[in-house]
N, C-alpha and C positions, 0 to 999 in steps of 0.2 A: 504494500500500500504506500503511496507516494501522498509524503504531505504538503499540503499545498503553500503559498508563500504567506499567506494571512496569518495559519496555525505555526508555522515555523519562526515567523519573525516575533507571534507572541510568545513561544515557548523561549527562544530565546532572550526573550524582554525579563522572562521571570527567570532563567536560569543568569542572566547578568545580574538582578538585583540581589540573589544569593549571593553570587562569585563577590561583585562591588564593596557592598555591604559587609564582609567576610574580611574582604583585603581591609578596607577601612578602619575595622576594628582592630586587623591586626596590626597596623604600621601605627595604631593609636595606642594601642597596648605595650607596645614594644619602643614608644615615643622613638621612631626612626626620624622621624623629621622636628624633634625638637632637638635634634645634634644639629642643624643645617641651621635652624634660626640662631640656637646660642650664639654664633659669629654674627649674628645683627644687633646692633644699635639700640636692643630694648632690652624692657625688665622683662625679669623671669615670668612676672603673672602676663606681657603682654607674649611672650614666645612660646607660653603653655598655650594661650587662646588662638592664635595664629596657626601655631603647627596642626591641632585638631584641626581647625575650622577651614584650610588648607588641603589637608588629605581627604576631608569631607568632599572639599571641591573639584577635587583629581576625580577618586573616584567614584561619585554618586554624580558627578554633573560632566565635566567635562570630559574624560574617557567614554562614558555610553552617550555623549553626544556623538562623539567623532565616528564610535564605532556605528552606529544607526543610523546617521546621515550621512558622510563621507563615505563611506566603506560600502553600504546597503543604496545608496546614491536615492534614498525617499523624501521625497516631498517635505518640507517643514510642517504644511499644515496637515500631513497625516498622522503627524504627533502632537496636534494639537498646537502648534509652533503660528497662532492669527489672533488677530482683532476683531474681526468682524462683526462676529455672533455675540459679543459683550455686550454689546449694549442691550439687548434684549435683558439681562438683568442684573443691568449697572444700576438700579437702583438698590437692588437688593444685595449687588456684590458693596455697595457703599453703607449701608448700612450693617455689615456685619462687620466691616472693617471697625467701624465706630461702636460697635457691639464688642472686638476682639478688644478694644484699646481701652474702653470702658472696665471690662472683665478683666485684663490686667492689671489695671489700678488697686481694682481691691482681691484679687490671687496673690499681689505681692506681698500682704501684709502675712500672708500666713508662712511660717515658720517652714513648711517641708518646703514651699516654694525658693525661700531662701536659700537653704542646702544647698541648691545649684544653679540658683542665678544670683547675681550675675556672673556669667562665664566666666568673663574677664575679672576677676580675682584682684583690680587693683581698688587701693584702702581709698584714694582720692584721684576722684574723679574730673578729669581737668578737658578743657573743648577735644582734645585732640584723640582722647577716651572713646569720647562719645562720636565723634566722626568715626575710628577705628573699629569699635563695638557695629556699629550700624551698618558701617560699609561693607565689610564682612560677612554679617549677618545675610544683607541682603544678596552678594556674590553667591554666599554657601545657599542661601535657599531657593535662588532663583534656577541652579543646577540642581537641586534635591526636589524640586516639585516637576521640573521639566523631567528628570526622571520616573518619577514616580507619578502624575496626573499626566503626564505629556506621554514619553513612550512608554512606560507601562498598561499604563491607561486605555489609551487609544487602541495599542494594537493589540490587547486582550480583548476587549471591546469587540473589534472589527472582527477576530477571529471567533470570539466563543459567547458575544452577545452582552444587554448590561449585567444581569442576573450576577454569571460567572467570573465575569470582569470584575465585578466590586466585591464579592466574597475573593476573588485572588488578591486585589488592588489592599483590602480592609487588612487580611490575615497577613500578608508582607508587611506591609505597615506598621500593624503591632506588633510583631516579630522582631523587626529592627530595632524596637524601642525597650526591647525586655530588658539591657545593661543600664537604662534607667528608671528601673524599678518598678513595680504593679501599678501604681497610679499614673503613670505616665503610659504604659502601657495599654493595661484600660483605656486610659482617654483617647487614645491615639484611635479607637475603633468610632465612636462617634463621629470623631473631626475627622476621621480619611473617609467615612462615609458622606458630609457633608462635601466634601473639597472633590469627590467624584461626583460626585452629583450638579456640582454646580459645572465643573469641565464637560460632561456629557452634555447638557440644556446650552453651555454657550459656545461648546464646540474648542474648547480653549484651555488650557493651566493656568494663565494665567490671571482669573480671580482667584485659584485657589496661593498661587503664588504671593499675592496682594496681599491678602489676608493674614496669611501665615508669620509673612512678613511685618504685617501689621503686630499682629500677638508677640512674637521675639523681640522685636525691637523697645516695642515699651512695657514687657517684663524686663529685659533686660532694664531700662530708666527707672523705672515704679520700681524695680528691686534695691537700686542703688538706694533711692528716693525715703524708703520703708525703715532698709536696715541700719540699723544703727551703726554696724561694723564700719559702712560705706561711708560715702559722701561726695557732694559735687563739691569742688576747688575752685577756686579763681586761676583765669588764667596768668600763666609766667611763672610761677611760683613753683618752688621744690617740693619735690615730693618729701 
């Protein structure tokens, strides 16, 4: 039996999120690339959040772009990769945004939320923080959703329907997040439910990118903002 290029490109979409995902953890485990930063110009807490957030970006974003676009030579927008179809529910992808930022304000007060945000582990918080936290962030998420709501998404979708698409798309999702712990975990089935759903209706990742992006960036500020540990600085000043 010959399988056809639909089921082939998604089977392969779920065996790269395994393979990615896998490599990920391990060059994060084994801090292979916080030897390459120590020779840059920052502190330990900014070369712990980089190196992560760095191999996140290799391989969840940019390696299974190259290899599913370049390599497979597919269409951008058959990974969801357009504009189009958003606005059909750009009101509603704008209002969750403001839903996510709202929600964050008051998740950061609570104590597990703390544990690990903010990423960035530095005591004072100074402009150049919060530029580096953000830009970051949004690098790393913009490849982790295009992963995961873009080619995952789509060519699971086109091969084996919504049904089985989102039961694959939900159970990867929270799989990848079990190294942070059952509540994060947990949650990750609701919101990869949401964030497929909305890419299905607008044909796109990118609300669910928006969003996502929205929620990290000001947990990451509302955590600073919360904990006591933290703090924003003025600029110029020593640390």
């Amino acid at each position: 039996m010959v399988m056809s290029r639909e089921t082939f490109l998604a089977v392969a979409s779920i065996f790269s999120v395994v393979l990615f995902f896998g490599l990920f953890y391990f060059l994060t485990g084994r801090r292979v690339l916080n030897r390459l930063i120590s020779h840059m110009p920052v502190s330990k807490e900014s070369g712990e959040f980089i190196s992560y957030k760095l191999a996140g970006i290799m391989m969840t974003g940019a390696i299974p772009f190259i290899i599913f676009i370049s390599a497979t030579g597919m269409p951008l927008s058959e990974i969801g990769f357009q504009t189009r179809n958003i606005d059909r529910i750009g009101y509603l992808v704008g209002g969750l945004i403001l839903l996510a930022v709202v929600s964050a304000y008051f998740s950061a007060k609570s104590t597990n939320v703390q544990r690990s945000a903010p990423e960035l582990r530095i005591k004072v918080w100074r402009p150049r923080h919060i530029i580096l936290s953000s830009a970051v962030w949004i690098i790393y998420l913009f490849g982790y959703e295009l992963f995961f709501r873009g080619i995952l998404w789509f060519l699971c979708c086109n091969a084996f329907g919504f049904v089985w698409a989102l039961i694959i798309n939900v159970t990867l999702y929270s799989l990848v997040h079990v190294p942070k712990g059952k509540l994060v975990t947990c949650g990750a089935i609701p919101l990869g439910t949401l964030f497929c759903t909305l890419s299905y209706y607008s044909g796109s990742f990118l609300p669910a990118f928006l969003i996502h992006t929205a929620m990290a960036v000001s947990t990451e500020l509302f955590s600073v903002f919360h904990n006591p540990e933290f703090r924003f600085g003025r600029k110029g000043l020593a640390e």
